[in-house]
C-alpha positions as CSV (number, residue, x, y, z in Angstrom):
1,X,133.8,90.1,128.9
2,X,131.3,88.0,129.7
3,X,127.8,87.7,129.2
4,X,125.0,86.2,131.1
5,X,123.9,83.3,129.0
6,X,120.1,84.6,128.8
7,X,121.6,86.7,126.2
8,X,122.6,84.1,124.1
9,X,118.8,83.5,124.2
10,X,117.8,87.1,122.6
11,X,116.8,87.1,119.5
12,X,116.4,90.4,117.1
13,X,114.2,92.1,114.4
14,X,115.1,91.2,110.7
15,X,113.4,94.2,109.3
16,X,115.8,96.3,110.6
17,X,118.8,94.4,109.4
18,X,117.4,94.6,105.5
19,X,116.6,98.0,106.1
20,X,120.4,98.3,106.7
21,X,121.5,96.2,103.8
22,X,118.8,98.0,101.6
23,X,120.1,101.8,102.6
24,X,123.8,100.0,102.1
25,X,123.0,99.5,98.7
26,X,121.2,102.7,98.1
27,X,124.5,104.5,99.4
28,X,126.3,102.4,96.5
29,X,123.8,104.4,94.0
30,X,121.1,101.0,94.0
31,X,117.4,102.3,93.1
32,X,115.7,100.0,96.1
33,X,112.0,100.0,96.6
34,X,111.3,99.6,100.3
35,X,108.6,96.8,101.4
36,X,110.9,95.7,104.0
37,X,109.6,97.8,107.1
38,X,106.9,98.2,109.1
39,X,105.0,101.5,109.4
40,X,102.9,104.2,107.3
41,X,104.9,105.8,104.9
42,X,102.5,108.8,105.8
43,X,103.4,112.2,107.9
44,X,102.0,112.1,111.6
45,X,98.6,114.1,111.4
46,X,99.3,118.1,112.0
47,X,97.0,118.2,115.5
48,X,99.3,115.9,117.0
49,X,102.2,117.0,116.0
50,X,101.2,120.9,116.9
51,X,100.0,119.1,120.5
52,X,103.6,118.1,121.5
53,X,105.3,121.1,120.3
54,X,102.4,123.3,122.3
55,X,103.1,120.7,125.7
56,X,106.9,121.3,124.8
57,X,106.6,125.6,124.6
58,X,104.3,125.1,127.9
59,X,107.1,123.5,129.8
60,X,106.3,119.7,130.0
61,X,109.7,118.7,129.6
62,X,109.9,116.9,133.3
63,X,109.5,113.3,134.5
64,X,105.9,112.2,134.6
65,X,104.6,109.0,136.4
66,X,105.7,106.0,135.5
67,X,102.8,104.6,134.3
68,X,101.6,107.8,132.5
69,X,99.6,111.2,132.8
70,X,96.7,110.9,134.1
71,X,95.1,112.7,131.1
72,X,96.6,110.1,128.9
73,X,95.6,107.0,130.8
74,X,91.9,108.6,131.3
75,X,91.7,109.4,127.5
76,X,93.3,105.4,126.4
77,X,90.5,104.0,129.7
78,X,87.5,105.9,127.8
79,X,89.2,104.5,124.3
80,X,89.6,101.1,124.9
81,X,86.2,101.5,126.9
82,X,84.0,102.9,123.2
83,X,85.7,100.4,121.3
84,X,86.0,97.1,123.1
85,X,82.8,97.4,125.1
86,X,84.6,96.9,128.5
87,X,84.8,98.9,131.5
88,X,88.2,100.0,131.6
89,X,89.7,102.7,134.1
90,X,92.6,105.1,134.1
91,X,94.4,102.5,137.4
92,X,94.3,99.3,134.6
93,X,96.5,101.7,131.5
94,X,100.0,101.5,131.4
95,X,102.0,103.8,129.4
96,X,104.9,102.7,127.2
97,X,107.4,103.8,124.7
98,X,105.8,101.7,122.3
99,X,104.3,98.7,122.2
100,X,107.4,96.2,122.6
101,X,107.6,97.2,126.0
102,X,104.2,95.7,126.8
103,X,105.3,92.2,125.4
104,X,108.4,92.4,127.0
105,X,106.9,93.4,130.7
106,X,103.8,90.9,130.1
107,X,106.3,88.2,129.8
108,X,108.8,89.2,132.2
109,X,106.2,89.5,134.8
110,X,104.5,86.2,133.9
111,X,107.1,83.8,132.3
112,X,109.8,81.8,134.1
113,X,111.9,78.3,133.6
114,X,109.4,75.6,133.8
115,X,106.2,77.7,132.3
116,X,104.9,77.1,128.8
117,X,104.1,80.3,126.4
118,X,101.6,79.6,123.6
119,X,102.2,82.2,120.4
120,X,101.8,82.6,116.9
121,X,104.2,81.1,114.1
122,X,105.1,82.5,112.1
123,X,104.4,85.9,114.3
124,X,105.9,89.2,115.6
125,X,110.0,87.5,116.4
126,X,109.6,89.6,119.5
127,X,107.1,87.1,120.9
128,X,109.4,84.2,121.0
129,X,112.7,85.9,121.7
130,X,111.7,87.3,124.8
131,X,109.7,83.7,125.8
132,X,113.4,81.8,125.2
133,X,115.0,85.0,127.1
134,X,113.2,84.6,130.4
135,X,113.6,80.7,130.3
136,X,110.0,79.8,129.3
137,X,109.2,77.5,126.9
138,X,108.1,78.8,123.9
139,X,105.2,76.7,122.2
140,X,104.6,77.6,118.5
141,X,100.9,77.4,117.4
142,X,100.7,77.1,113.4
143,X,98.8,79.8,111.6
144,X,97.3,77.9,108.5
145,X,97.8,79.6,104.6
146,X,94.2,77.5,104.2
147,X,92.3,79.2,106.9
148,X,93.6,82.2,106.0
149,X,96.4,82.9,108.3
150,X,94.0,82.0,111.1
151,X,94.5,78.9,113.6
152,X,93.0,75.8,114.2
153,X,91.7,76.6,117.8
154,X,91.0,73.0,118.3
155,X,95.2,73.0,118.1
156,X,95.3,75.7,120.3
157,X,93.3,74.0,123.0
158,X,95.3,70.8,122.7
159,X,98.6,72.6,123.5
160,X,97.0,74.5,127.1
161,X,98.6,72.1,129.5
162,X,99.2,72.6,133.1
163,X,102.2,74.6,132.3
164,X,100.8,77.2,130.5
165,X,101.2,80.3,131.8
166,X,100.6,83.1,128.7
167,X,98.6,82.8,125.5
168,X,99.6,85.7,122.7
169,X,96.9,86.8,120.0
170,X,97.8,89.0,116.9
171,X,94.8,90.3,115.3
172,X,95.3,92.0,112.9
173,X,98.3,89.7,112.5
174,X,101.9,90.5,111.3
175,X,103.6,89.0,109.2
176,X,100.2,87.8,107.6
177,X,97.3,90.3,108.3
178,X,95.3,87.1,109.1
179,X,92.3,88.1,111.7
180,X,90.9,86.1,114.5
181,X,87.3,85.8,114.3
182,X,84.5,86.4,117.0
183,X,83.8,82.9,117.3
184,X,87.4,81.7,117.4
185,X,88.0,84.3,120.1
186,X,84.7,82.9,121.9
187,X,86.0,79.0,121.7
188,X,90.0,80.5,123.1
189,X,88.1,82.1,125.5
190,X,85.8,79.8,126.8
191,X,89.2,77.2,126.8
192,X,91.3,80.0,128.8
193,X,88.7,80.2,131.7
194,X,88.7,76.5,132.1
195,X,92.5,76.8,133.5
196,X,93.4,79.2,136.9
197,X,95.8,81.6,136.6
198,X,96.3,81.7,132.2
199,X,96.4,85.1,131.0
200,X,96.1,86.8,127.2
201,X,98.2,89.0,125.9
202,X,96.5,90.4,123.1
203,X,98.1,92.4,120.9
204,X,95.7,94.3,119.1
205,X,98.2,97.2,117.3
206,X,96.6,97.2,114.3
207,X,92.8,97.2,115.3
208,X,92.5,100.0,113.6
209,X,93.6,99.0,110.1
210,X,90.8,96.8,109.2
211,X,89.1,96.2,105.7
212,X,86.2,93.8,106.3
213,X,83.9,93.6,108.7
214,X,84.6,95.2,113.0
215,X,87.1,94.3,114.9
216,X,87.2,91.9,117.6
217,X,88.9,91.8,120.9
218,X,89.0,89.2,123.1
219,X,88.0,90.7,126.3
220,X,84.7,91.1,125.0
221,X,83.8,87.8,126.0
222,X,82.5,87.5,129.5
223,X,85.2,87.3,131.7
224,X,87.9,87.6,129.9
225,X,88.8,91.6,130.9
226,X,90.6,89.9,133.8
227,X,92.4,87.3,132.0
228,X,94.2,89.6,129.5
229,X,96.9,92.2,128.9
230,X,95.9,94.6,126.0
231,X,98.6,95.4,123.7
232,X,97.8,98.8,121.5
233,X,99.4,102.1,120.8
234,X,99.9,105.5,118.4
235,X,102.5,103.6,115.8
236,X,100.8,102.3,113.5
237,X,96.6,104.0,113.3
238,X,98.2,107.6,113.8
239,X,102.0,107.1,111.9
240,X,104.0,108.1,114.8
241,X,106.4,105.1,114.8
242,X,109.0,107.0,115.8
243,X,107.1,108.5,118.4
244,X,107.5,106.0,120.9
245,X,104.2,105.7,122.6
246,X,102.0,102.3,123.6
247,X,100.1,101.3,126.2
248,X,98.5,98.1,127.9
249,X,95.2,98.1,129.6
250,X,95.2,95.1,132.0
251,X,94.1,94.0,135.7
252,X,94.9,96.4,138.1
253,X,97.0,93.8,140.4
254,X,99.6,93.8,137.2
255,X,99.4,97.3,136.2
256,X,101.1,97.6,139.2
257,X,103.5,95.5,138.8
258,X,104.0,96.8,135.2
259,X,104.7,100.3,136.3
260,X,107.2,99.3,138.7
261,X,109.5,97.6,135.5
262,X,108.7,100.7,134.0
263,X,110.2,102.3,137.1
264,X,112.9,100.1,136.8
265,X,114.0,100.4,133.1
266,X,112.5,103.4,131.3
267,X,111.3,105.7,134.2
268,X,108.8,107.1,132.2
269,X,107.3,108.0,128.9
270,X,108.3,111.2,127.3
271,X,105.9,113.8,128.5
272,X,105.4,115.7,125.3
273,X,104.6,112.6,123.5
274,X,101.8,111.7,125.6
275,X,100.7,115.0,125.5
276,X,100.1,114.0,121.4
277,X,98.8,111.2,122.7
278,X,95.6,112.7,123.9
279,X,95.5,114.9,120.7
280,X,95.3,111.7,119.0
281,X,93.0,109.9,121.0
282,X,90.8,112.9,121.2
283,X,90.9,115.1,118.2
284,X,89.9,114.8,114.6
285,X,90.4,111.1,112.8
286,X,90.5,112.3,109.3
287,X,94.0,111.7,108.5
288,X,93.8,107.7,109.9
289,X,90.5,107.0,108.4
290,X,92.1,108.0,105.2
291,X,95.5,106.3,105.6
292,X,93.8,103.0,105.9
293,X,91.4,103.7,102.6
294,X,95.0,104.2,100.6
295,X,96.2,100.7,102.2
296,X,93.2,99.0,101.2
297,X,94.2,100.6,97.4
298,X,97.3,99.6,97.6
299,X,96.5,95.7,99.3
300,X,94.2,94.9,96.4
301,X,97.2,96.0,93.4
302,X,99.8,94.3,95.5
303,X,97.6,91.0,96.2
304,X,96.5,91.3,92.4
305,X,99.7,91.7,90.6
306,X,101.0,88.6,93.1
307,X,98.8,86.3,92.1
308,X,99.8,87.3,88.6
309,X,103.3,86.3,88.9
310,X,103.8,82.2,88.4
311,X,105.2,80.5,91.1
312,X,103.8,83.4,93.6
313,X,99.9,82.7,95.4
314,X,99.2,85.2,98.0
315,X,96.2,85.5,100.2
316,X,94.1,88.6,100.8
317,X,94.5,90.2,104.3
318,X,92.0,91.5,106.2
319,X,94.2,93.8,108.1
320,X,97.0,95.4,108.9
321,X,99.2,96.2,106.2
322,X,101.5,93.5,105.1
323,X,100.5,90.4,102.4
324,X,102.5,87.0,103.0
325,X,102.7,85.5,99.7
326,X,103.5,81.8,99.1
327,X,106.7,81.0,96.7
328,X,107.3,77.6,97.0
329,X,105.8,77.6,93.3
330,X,109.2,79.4,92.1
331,X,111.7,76.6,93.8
332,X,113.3,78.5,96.3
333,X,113.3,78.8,99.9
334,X,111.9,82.0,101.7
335,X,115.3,83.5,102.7
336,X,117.6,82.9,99.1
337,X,114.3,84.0,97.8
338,X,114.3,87.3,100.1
339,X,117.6,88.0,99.5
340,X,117.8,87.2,95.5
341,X,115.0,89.9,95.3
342,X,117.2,92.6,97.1
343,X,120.4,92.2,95.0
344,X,119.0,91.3,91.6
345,X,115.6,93.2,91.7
346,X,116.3,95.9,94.0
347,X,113.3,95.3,96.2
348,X,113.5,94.4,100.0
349,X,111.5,91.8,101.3
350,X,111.5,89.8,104.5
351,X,112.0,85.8,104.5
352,X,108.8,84.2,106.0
353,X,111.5,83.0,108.1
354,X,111.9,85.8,110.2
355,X,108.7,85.1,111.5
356,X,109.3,81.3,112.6
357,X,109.9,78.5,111.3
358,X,106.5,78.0,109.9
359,X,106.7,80.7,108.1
360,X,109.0,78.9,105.6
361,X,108.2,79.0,102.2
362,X,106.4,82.5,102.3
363,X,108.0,86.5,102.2
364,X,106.4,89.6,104.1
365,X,106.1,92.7,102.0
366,X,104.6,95.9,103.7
367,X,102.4,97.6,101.2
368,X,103.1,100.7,102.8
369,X,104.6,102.5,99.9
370,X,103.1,104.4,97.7
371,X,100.7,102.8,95.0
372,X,103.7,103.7,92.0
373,X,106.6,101.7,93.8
374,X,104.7,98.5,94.1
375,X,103.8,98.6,91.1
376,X,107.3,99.1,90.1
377,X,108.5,96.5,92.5
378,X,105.6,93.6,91.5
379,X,107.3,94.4,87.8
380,X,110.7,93.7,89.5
381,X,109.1,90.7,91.2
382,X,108.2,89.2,88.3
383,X,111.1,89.8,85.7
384,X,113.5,88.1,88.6
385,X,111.0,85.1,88.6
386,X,111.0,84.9,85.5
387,X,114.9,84.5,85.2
388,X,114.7,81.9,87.4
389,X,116.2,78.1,86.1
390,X,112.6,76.2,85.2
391,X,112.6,73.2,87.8
């Protein structure tokens, strides 16, 4: 067999590999606390999930357009509409299973041999395999432990060349829960609209899960709605990762385009699922207001009993609901490190590493576990540090 050498260019998600090793070990009777993965550790909300099953009894078991129902895109338009402060309007949604599919569309559609494509590093690894994948030329922007997992935007601008084609925000970040701040957003955008023809892709999954101050999105800024690609979806605010459903709110001209590699690879979102969708978007918010006051609990223990541990510093996030601790104090690099805390301690983590190069020196830990666990696992954490040879 062989492959098209763009394949050779595709890289993968390392959560999902130590969640494999991690349930590998649990089959061998190893007590494993999970901080390895990303998503709520909480039940999908019982609206939405009594909203699919009622669409499923009802008979909407067929195909549905390709960029979604128009119930779903109306309800996501009026969404995106309360709580960016932009016109949006059921022709600029696009309907996904999940949010990858945004990324990878957004840079399908926009990236090519010869273009430059300006991301986060460390970031989501999604965001620079599928830049090398189309031939682009990923360009790594540093986010800095010191400005709390934020960038230099001075940086940013100095890397916009003729070239570049696609920016990509994360705010709320992963790996770091680092947020972007109004005025950095203003002083990208203001850069952005200096050059024709660069586009945002802003992915903004984890608006949602915010502990200080309002979220900020990019196309508030004065003519930015037409420079980027919104990137948001059901995962993560409602629990439904395995749910499948995204979306991206965008120009018209590319929803168009979108839609037809939607055509062309998925046909369609499952129609139950977006029938949820709009029980989510439009019923009761209880259950996620509440999900994101137990990850603020459990971010302050797991940030607090980090910064108890020598050789371990670890910033406080803003969002989302990962922390991305520093420990280069305890002598090893991020990926022995990530791995010596799975077999001897029993408690997966992610090397910074899987997030970039720059990323070296740090581990992700989702603190979406129950309160308990990390506790369990910062005792864990520290007892394995402390075996460590002194340097």
């Amino acid at each position: 067999m062989r492959l098209a050498r763009c394949m050779e260019r595709l890289g993968t998600e390392t959560a999902f590999e130590v969640l494999a090793r991690a349930k590998a070990l649990e089959a061998q009777g190893r007590d494993i606390i999970h901080l390895e993965i990303g998503e709520p550790d909480f039940t999908t909300p019982a609206n939405i999930i009594e909203a699919a099953i009622a669409a499923l009894r009802r008979g909407e078991t067929h195909y549905t357009p390709s960029a979604g129902i128009p119930a779903l895109r109306e309800a996501i338009a009026h969404e995106i509409t309360a709580t960016r402060g932009i016109p949006v309007s059921p022709d600029e949604v696009v309907v996904t299973p999940g949010g990858k599919p945004i990324m990878f569309f957004t840079i399908m559609a926009l990236g090519e041999p010869g273009c430059e494509i300006i991301y986060p590093n460390p970031g989501f690894p999604i965001y620079e395999s599928m830049i090398n994948f189309v031939g682009a030329t990923p360009v790594p922007i540093p986010l800095r432990e010191e400005k709390q997992f934020s960038f230099d935007v001075q940086e940013l601008i100095d890397k916009i060349t003729p070239k570049t084609r696609l920016i990509i925000l994360n705010s709320p970040h992963n790996p770091t829960g680092g947020v972007l701040s109004q005025s950095d957003l203003k002083a990208i955008a203001d850069a952005v609209l200096e050059h024709d023809d660069l586009m945002v892709l802003s992915d903004e999954i984890y608006c949602r899960i915010l502990y200080e101050g309002e979220f900020a999105s990019i196309t508030a800024n004065p003519g930015m709605k037409e420079r980027t690609i919104i990137l948001d979806g059901f995962s993560k605010t409602y629990a439904m990762t395995g749910w499948r459903l995204g979306y991206g709110v965008m120009p018209k001209e590319l929803a168009a385009h979108i839609s037809r590699l939607m055509t062309n690879s998925n046909s369609c979102t499952s129609s139950a699922t977006q029938y949820a969708g709009i029980e989510a978007l439009k019923g009761p918010q209880d259950e996620s207001y509440k999900m994101v006051a137990a990850f603020k609990e459990r971010r302050d223990v797991i940030v607090d009993g980090l910064n108890q541990i020598p050789g371990i510093r670890c910033v406080r996030p803003k969002g989302a609901f990962y922390v991305f601790p520093n420990i280069t104090g305890t002598g090893m690099k991020s990926k022995p490190f990530a791995d010596y805390l799975l077999d001897t301690a029993g408690v997966a983590a992610l090397s910074g590493t899987s997030f970039g190069a720059y990323g070296e020196g740090f581990i992700r830990l989702s603190y979406a576990n129950s309160v308990e666990n990390i506790r369990k696992a910062l005792e864990r954490i520290a007892d394995a540090v402390a075996k460590l040879p002194k340097a």
